[in-house]
C-alpha positions in Angstrom: 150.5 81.7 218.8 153.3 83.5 220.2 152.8 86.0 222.9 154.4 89.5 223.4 157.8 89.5 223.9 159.5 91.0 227.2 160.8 93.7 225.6 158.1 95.2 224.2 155.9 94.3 227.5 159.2 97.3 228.7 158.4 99.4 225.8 155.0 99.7 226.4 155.3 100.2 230.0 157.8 102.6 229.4 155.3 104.5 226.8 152.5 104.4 229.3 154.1 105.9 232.4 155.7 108.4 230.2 152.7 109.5 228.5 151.2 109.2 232.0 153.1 111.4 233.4 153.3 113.7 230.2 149.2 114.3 230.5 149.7 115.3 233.9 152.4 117.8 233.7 150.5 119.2 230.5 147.4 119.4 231.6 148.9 121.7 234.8 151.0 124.0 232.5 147.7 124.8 230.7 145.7 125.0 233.4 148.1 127.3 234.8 147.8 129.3 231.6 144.3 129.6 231.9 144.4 130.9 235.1 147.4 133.7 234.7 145.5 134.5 231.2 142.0 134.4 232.9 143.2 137.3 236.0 145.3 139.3 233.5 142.4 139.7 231.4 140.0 140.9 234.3 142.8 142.9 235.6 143.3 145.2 232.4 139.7 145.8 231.3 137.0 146.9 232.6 134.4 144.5 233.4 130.6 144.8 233.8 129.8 141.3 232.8 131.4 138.1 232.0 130.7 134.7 230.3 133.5 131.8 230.6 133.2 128.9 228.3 135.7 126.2 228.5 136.9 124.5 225.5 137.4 120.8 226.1 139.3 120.6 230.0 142.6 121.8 229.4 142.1 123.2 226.0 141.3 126.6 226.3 138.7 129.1 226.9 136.3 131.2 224.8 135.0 134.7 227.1 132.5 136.9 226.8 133.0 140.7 228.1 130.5 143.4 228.3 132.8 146.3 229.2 132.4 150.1 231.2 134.2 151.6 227.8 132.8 154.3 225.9 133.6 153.1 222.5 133.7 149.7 222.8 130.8 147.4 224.2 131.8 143.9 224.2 135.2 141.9 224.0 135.2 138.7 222.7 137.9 136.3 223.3 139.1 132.4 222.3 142.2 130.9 223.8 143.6 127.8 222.1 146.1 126.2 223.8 148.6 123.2 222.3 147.7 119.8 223.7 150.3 119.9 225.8 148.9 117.2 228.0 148.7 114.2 225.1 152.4 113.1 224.7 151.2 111.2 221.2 149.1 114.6 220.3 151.6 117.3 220.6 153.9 116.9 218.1 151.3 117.2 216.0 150.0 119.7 217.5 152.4 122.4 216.6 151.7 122.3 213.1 148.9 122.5 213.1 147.5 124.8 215.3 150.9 126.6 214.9 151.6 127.2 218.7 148.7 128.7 221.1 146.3 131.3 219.4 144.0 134.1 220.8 141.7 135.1 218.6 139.9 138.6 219.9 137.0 140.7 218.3 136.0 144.0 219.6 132.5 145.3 218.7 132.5 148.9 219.2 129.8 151.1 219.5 130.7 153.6 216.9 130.1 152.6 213.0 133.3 151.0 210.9 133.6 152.3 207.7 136.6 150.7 206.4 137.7 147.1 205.4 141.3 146.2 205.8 143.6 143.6 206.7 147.2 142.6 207.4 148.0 138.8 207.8 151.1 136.9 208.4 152.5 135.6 204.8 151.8 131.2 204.8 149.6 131.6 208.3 146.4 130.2 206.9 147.2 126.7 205.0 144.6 127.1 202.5 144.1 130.8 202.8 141.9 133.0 204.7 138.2 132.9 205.0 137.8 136.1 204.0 133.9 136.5 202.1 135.0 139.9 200.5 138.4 139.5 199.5 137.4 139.4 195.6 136.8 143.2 196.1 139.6 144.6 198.0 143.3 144.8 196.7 146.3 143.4 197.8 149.3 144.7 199.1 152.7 144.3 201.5 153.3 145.3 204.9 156.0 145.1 207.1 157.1 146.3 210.6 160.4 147.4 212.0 161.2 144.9 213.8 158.8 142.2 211.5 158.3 141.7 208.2 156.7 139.0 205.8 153.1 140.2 205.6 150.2 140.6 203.2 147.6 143.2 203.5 143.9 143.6 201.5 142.2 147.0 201.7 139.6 148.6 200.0 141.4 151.6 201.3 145.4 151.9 201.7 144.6 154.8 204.3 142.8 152.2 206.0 145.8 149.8 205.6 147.9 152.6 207.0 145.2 153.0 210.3 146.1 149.6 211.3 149.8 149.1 210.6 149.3 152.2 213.5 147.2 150.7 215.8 149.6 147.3 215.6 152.3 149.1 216.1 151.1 151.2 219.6 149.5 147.8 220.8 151.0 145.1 220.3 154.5 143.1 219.4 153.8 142.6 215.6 156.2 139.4 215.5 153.6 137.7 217.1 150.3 139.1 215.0 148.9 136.2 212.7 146.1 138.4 211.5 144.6 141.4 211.9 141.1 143.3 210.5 138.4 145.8 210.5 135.6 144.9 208.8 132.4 146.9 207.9 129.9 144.2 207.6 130.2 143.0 211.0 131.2 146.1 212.1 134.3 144.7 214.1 138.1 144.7 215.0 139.2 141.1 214.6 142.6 140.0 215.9 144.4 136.9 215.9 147.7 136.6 217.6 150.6 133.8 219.2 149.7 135.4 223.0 152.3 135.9 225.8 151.0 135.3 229.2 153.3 138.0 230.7 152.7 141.1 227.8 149.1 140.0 226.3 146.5 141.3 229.0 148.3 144.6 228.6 148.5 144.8 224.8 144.7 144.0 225.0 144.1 146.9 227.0 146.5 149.1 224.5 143.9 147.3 221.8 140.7 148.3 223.2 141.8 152.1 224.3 143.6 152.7 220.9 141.0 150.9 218.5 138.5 154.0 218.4 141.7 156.3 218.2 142.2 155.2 214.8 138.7 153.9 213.2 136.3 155.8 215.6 136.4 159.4 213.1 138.1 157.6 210.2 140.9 160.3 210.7 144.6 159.4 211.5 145.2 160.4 215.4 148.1 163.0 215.6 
């Protein structure tokens, strides 16, 4: 039986101190994106309680706010971050979780009487999970400065609330998907986050939401 040659003995060492030294660069980028995300977030709201969950090591985070806002009572946060610490992982990491994610929802405690949303054209590979779509209507949105989006109302006035709200909130290039929904009686948002720009358009989120969907009237 032959054994392993020398050259791949050198390959796999090779691999092996690469990948070695990949997980441990990784796993301090993320960490340190936890961390800069983590104080931006407690810097821009404004906390009365928190829960931290953490979402395997180097992953992520899911938090838990209950905020000292009038309108809104709790913030609810996931942070996905790329596997930045695997070197065999990542590239297949990209396409599939298509870059890092925050996912937010914002339960208010005024009463949402509109369903609406506007989502990124080819975002969700098989579609969104969304249990009423059969009932609303579908449409096309665009920003200035971003275009290539799908909405589905029940209301285009309620389509028209939320192109508002994205626009005084937050850079649309990065929204993947945003919605109010009646049943749950939430603002759902999932965007690609910036660690130096998204604590701040998460504080333009939660003062602008009941601006728009608070009276059902467009602000002036």
């Amino acid at each position: 039986m032959q054994g392993i040659s020398g050259d791949w003995v050198l390959v796999l060492v090779v691999l092996g101190g690469v990948a070695v030294l990949q997980f441990y660069q990784g796993r301090r980028l993320n960490i340190a994106l936890i961390k800069h995300y983590v104080h931006g977030f407690e810097s821009n709201l404004t906390i009365r309680d928190q829960l931290y969950t953490w979402i395997g090591g180097y992953s992520g985070f899911k938090a838990d706010y209950e905020v000292n806002e009038k309108s809104i009572k709790k913030v609810e946060m996931t942070l996905t971050l790329l596997a930045r610490q695997s070197l065999f992982w990542l590239p297949f990491s990209y396409p599939v979780k298509r870059g890092d994610r925050l996912y937010t929802v914002l339960r208010p405690s005024f009463k949402v009487h509109a369903d609406a949303h506007i989502i990124r054209n080819f975002y969700y590979l098989f579609g969104p999970a969304i249990r009423e779509a059969k009932d609303l209507t579908k449409g096309k949105a665009e920003f200035p400065d971003a275009k290539g989006f799908y909405t589905l109302y029940a209301e285009e006035s309620d389509v028209a609330k939320l192109r508002k709200l994205v626009e005084a909130s937050m850079d649309p290039k990065r929204l993947r998907h945003i919605a109010v929904v009646k049943e749950t009686n939430v603002l759902f948002c999932l965007i690609k986050p910036d660690p130096f720009k998204t604590p701040d358009e998460l504080k333009r989120l939660v003062e602008n939401f009941p601006k728009y969907f608070s009276s059902g009237e467009m602000p002036s």
